[in-house]
CHARMM-style PDB file with segment names, atoms N, HN, CA, C and O in Angstrom:
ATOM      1  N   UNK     1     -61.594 -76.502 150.467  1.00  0.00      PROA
ATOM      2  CA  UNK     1     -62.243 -77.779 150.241  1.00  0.00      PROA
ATOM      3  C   UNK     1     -61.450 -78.541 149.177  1.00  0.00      PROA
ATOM      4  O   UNK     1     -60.627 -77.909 148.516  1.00  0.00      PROA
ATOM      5  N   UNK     2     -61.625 -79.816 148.964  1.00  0.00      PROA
ATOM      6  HN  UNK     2     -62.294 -80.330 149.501  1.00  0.00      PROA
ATOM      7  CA  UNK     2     -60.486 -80.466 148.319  1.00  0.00      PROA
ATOM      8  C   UNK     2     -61.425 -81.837 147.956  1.00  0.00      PROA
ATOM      9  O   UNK     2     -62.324 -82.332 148.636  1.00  0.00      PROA
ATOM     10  N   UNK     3     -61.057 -82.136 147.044  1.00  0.00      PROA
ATOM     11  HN  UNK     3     -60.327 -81.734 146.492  1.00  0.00      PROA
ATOM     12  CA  UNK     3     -61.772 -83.515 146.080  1.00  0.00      PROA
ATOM     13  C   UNK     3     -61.203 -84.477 146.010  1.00  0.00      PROA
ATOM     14  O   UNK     3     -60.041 -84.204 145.709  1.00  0.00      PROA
ATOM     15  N   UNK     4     -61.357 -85.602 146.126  1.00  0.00      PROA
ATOM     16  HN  UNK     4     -62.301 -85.824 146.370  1.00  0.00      PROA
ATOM     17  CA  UNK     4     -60.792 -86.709 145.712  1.00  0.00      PROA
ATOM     18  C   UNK     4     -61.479 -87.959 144.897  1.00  0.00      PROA
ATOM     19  O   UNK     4     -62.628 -88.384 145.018  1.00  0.00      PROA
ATOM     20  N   UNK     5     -60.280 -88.489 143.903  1.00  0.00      PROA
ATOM     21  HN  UNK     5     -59.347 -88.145 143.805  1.00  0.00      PROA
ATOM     22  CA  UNK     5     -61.474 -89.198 142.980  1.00  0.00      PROA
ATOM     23  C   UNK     5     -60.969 -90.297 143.488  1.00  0.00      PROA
ATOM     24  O   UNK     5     -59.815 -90.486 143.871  1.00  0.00      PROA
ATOM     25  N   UNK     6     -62.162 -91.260 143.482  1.00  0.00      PROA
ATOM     26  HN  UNK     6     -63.100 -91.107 143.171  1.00  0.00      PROA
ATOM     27  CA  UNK     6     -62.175 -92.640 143.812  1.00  0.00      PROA
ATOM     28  C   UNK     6     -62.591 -93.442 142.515  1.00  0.00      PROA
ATOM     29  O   UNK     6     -63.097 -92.865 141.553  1.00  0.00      PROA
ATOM     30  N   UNK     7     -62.342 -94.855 142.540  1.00  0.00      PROA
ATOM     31  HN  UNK     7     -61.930 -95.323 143.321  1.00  0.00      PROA
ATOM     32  CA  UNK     7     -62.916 -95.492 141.592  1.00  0.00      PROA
ATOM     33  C   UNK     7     -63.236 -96.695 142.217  1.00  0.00      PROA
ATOM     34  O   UNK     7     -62.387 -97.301 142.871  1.00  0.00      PROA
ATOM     35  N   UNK     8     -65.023 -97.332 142.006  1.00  0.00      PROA
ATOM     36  HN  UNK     8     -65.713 -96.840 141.475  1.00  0.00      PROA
ATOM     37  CA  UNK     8     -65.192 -98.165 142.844  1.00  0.00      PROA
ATOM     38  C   UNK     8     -65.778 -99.036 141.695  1.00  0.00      PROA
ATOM     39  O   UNK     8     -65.914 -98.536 140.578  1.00  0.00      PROA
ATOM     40  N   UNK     9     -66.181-100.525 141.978  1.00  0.00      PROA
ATOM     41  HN  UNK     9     -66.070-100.932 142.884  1.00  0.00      PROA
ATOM     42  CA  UNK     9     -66.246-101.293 140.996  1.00  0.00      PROA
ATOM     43  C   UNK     9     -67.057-102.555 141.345  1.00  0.00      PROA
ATOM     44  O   UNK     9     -66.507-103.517 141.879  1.00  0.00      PROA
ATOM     45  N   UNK    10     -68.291-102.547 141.060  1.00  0.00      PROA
ATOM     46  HN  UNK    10     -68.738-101.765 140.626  1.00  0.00      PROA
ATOM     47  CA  UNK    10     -69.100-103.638 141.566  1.00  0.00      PROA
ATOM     48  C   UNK    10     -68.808-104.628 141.617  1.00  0.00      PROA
ATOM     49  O   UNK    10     -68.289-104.955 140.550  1.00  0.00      PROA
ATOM     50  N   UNK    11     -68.849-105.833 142.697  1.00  0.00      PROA
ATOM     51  HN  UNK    11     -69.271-105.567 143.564  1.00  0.00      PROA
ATOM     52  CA  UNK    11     -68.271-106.780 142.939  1.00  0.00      PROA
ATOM     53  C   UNK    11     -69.452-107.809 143.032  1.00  0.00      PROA
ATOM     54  O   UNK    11     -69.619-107.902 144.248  1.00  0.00      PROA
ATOM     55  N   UNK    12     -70.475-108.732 142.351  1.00  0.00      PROA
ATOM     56  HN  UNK    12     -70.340-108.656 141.363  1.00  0.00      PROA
ATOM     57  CA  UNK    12     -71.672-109.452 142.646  1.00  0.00      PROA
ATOM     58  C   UNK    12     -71.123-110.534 143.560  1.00  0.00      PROA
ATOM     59  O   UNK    12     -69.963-110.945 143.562  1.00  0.00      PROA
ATOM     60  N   UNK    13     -72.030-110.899 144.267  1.00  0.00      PROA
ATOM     61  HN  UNK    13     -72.973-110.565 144.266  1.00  0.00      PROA
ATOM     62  CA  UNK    13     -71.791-112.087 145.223  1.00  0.00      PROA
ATOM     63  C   UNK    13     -70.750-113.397 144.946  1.00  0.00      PROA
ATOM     64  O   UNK    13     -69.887-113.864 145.689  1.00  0.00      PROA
ATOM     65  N   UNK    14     -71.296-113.925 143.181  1.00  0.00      PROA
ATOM     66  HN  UNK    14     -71.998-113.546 142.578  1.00  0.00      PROA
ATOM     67  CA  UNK    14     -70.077-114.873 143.048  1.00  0.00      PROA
ATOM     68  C   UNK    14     -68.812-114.396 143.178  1.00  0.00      PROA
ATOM     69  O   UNK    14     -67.989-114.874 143.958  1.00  0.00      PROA
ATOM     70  N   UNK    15     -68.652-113.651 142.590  1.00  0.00      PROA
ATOM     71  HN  UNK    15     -69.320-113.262 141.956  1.00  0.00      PROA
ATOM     72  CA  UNK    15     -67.168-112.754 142.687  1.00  0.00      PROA
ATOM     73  C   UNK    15     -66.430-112.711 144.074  1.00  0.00      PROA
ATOM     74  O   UNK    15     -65.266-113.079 144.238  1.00  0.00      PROA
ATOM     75  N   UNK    16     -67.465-112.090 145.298  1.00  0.00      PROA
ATOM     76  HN  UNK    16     -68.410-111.792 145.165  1.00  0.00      PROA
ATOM     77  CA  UNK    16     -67.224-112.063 146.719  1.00  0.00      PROA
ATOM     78  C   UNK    16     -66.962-113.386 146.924  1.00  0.00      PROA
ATOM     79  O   UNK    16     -66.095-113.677 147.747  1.00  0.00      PROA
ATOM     80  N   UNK    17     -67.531-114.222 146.347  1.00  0.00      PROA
ATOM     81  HN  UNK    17     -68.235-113.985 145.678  1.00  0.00      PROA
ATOM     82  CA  UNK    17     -67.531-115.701 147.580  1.00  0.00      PROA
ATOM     83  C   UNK    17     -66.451-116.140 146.788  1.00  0.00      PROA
ATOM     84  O   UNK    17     -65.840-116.915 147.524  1.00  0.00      PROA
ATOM     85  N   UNK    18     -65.785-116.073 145.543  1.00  0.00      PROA
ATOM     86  HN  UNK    18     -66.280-115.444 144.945  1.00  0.00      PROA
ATOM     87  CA  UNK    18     -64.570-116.470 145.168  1.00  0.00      PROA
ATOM     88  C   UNK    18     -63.161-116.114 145.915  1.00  0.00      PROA
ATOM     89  O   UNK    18     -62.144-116.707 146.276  1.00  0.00      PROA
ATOM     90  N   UNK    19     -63.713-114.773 145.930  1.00  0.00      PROA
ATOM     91  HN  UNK    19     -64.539-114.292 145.636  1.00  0.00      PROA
ATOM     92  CA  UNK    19     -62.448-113.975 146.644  1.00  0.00      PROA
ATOM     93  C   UNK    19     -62.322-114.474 148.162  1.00  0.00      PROA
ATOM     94  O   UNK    19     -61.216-114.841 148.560  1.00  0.00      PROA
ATOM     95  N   UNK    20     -63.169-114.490 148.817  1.00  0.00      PROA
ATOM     96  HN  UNK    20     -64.067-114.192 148.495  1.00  0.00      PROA
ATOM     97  CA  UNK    20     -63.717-115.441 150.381  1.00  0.00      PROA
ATOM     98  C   UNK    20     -63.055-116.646 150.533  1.00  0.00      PROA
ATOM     99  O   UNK    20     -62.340-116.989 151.475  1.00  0.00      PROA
ATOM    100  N   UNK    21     -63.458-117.499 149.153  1.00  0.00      PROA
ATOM    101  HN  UNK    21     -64.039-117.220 148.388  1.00  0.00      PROA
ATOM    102  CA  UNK    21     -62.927-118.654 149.171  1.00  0.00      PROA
ATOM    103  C   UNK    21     -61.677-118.442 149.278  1.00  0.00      PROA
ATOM    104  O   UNK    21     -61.207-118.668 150.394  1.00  0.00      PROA
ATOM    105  N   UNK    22     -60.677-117.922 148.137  1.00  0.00      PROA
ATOM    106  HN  UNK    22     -61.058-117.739 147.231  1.00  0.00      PROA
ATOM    107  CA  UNK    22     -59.684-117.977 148.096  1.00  0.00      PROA
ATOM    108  C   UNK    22     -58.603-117.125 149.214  1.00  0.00      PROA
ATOM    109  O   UNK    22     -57.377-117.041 149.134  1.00  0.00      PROA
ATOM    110  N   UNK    23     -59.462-116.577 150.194  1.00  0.00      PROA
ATOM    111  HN  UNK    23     -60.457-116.645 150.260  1.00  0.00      PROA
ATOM    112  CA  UNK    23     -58.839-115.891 151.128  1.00  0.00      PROA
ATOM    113  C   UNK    23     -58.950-116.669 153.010  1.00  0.00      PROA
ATOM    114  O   UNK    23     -58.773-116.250 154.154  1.00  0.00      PROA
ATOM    115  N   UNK    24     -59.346-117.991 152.341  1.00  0.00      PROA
ATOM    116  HN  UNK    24     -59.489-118.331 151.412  1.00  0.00      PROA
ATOM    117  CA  UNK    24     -59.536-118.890 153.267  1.00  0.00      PROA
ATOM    118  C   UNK    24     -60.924-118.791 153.980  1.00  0.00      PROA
ATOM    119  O   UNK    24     -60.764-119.024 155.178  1.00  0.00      PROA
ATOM    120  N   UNK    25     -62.391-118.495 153.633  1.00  0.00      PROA
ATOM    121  HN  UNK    25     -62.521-118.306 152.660  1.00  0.00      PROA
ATOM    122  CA  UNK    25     -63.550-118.085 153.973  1.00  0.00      PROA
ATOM    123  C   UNK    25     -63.998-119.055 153.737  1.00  0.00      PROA
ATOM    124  O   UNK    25     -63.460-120.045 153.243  1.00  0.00      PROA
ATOM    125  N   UNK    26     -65.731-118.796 154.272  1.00  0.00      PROA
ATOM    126  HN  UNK    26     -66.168-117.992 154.674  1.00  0.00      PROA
ATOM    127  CA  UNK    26     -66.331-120.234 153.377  1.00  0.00      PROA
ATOM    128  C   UNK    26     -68.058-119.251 153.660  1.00  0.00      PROA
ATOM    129  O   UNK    26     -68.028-118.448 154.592  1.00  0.00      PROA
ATOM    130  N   UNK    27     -69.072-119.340 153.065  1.00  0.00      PROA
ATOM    131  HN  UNK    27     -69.097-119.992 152.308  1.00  0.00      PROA
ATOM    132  CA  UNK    27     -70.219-118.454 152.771  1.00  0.00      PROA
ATOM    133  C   UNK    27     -70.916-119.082 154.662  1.00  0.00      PROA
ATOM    134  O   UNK    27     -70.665-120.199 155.116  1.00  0.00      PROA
ATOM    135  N   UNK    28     -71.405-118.456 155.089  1.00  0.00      PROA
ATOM    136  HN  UNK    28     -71.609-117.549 154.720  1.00  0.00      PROA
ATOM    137  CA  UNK    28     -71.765-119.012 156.575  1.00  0.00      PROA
ATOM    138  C   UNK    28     -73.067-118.385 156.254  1.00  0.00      PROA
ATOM    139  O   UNK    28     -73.963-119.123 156.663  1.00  0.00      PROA
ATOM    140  N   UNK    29     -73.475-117.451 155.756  1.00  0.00      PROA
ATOM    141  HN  UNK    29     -72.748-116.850 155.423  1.00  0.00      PROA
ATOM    142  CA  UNK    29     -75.434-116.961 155.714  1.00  0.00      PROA
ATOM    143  C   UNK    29     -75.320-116.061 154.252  1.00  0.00      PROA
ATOM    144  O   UNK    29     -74.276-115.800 153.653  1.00  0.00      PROA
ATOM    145  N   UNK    30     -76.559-115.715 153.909  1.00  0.00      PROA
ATOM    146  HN  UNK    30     -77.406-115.927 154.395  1.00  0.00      PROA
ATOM    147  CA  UNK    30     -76.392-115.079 152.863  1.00  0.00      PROA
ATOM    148  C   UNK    30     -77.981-114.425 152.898  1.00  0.00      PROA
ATOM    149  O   UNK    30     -78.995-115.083 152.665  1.00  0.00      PROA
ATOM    150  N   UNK    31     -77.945-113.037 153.231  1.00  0.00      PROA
ATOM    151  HN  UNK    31     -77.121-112.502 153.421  1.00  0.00      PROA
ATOM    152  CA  UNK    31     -79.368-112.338 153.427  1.00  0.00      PROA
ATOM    153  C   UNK    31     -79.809-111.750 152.353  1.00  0.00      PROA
ATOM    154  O   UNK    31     -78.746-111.415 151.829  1.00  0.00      PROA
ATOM    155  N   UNK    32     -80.551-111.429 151.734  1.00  0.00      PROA
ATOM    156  HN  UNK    32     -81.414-111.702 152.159  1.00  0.00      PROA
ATOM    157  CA  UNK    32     -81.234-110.151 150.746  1.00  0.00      PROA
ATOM    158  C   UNK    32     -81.301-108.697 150.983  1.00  0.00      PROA
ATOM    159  O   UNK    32     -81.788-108.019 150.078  1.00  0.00      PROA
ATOM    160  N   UNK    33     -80.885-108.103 152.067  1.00  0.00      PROA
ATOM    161  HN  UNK    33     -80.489-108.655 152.802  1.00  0.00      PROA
ATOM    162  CA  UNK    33     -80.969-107.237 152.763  1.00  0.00      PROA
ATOM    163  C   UNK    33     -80.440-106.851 154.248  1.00  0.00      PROA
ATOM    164  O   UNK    33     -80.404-107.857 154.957  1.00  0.00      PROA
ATOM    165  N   UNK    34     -80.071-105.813 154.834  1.00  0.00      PROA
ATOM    166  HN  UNK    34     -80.100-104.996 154.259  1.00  0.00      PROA
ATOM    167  CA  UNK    34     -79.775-105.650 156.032  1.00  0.00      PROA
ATOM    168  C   UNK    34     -80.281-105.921 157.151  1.00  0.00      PROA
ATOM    169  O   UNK    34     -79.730-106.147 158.229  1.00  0.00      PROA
ATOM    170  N   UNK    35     -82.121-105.872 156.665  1.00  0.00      PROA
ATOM    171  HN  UNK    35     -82.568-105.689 155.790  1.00  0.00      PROA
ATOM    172  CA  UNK    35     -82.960-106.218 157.665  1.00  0.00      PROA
ATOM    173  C   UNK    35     -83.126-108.128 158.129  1.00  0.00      PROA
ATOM    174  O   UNK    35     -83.770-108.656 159.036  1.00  0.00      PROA
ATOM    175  N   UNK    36     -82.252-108.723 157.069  1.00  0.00      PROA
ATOM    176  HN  UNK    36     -81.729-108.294 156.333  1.00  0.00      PROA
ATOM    177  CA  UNK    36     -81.955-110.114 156.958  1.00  0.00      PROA
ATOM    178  C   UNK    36     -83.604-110.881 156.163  1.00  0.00      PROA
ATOM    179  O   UNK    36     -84.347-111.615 156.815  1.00  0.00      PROA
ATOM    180  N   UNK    37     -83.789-110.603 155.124  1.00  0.00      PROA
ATOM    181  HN  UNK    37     -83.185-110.007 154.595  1.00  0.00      PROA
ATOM    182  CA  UNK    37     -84.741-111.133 154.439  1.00  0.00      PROA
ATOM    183  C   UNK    37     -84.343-111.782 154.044  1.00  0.00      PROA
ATOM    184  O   UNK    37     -83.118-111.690 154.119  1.00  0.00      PROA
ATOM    185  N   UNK    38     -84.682-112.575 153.550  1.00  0.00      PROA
ATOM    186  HN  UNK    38     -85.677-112.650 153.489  1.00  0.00      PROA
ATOM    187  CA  UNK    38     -83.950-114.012 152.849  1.00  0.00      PROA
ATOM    188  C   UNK    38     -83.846-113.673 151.443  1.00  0.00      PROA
ATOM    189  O   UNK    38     -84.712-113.099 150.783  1.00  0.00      PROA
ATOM    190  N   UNK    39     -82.480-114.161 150.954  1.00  0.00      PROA
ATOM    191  HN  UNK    39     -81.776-114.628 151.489  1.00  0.00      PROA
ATOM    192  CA  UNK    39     -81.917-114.127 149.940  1.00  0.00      PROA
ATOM    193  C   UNK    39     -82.563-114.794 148.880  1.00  0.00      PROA
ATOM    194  O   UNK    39     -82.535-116.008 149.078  1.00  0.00      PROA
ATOM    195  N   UNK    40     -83.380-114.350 147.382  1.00  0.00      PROA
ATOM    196  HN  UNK    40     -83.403-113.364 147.221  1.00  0.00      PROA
ATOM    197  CA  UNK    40     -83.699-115.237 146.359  1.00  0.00      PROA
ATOM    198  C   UNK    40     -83.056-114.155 145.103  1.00  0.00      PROA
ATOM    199  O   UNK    40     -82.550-113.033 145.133  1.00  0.00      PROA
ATOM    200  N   UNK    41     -83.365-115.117 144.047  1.00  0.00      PROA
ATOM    201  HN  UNK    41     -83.776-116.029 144.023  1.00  0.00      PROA
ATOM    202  CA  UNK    41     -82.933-114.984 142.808  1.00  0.00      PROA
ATOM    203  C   UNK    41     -83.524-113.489 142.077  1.00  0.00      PROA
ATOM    204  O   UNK    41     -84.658-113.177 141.713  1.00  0.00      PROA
ATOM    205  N   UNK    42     -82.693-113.014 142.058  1.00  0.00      PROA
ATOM    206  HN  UNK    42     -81.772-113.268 142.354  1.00  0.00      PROA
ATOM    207  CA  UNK    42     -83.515-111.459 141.583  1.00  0.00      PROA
ATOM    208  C   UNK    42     -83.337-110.024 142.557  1.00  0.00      PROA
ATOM    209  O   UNK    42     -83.326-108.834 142.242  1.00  0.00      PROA
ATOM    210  N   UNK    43     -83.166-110.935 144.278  1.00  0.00      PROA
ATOM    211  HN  UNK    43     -83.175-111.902 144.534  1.00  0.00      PROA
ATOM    212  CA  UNK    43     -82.531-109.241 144.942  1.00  0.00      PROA
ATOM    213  C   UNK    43     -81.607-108.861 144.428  1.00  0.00      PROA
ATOM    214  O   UNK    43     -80.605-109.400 143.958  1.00  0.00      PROA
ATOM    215  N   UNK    44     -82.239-107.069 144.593  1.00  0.00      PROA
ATOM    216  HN  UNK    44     -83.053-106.631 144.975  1.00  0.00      PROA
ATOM    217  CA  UNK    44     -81.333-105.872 144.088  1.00  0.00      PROA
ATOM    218  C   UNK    44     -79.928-106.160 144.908  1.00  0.00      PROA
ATOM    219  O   UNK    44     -78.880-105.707 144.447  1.00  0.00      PROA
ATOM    220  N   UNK    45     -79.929-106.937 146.156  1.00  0.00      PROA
ATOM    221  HN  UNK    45     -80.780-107.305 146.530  1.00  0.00      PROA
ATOM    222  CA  UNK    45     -78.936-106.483 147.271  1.00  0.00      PROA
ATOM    223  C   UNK    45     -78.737-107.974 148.085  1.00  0.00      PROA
ATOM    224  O   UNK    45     -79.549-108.899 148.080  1.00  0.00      PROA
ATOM    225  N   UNK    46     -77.569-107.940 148.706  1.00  0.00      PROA
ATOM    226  HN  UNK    46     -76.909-107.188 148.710  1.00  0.00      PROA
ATOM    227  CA  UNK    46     -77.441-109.256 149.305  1.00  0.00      PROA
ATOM    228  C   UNK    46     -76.563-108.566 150.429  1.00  0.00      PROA
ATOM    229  O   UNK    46     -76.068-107.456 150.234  1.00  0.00      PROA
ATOM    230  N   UNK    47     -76.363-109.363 151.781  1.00  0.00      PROA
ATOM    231  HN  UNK    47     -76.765-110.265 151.940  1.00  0.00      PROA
ATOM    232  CA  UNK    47     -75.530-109.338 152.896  1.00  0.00      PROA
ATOM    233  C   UNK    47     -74.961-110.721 153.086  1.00  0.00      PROA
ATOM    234  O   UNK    47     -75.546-111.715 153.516  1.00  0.00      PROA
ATOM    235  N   UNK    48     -73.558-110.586 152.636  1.00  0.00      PROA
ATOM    236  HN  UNK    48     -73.083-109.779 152.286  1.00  0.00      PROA
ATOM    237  CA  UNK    48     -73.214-112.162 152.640  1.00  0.00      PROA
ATOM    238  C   UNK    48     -72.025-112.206 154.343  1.00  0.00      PROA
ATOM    239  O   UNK    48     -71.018-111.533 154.562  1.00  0.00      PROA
ATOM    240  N   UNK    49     -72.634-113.162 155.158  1.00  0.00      PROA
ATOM    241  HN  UNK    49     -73.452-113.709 154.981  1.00  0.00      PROA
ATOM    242  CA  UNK    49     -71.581-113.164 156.259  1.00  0.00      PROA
ATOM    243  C   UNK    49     -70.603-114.889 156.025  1.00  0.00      PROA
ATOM    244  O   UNK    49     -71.005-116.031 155.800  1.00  0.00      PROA
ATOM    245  N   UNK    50     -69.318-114.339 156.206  1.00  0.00      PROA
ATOM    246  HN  UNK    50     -68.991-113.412 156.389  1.00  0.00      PROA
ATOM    247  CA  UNK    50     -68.412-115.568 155.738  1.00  0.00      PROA
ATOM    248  C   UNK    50     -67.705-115.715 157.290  1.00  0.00      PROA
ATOM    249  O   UNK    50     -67.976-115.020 158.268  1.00  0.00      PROA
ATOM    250  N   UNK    51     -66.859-116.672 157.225  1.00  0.00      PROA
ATOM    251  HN  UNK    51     -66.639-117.237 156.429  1.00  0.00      PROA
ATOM    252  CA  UNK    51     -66.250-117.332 158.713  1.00  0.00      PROA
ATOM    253  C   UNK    51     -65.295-118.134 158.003  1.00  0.00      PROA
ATOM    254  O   UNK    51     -65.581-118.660 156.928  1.00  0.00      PROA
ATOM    255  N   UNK    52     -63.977-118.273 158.649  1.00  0.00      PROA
ATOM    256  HN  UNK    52     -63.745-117.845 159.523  1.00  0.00      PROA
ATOM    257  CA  UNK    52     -62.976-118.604 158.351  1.00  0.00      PROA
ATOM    258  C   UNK    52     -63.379-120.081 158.043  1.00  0.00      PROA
ATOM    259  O   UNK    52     -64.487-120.543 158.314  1.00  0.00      PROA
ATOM    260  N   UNK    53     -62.317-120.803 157.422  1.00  0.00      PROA
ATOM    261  HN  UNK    53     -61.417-120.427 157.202  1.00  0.00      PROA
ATOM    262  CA  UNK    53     -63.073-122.330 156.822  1.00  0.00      PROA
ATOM    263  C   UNK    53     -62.650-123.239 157.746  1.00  0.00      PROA
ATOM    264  O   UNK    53     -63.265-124.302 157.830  1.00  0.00      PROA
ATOM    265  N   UNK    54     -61.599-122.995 158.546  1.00  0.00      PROA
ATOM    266  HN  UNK    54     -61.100-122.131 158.478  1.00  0.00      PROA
ATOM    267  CA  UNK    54     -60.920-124.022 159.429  1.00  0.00      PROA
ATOM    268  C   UNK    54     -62.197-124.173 160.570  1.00  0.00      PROA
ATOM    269  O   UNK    54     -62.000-125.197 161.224  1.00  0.00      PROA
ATOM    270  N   UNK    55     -63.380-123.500 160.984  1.00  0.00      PROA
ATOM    271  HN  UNK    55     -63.540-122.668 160.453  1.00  0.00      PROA
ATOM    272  CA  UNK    55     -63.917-123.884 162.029  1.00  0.00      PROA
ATOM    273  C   UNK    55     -65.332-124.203 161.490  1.00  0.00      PROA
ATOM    274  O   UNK    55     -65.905-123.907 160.442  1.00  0.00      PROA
ATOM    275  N   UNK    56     -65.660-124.856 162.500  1.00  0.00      PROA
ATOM    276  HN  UNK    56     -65.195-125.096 163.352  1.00  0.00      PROA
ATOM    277  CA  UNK    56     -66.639-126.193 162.290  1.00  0.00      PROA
ATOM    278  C   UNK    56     -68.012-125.379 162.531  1.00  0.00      PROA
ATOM    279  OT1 UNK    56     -69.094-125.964 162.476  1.00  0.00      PROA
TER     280      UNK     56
END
């Protein structure tokens, strides 16, 4: 058996939608959850779906 260390590093939504932006994205929905609850101020959790910016 064999281990490997990872290092992972929370990324909050502004952060994502910067990186999105700057990777040519643009925010297209933004859920609270997987089950698609709607996103408010205070979820533990978000599902953000992005789409390239060139389309309409």
């Amino acid at each position: 058996m064999s281990h490997v260390h990872v290092r992972f590093r929370y990324a909050g939504w502004g952060e994502l939608d910067l990186m999105a932006r700057l990777a040519g994205l643009r925010l297209r929905r933004r859920y609270g959850g997987w089950a698609g609850e709607p996103f408010r101020d205070g979820c533990a959790y978000h599902v953000s779906v992005y789409e390239r910016a060139d389309r309409a």
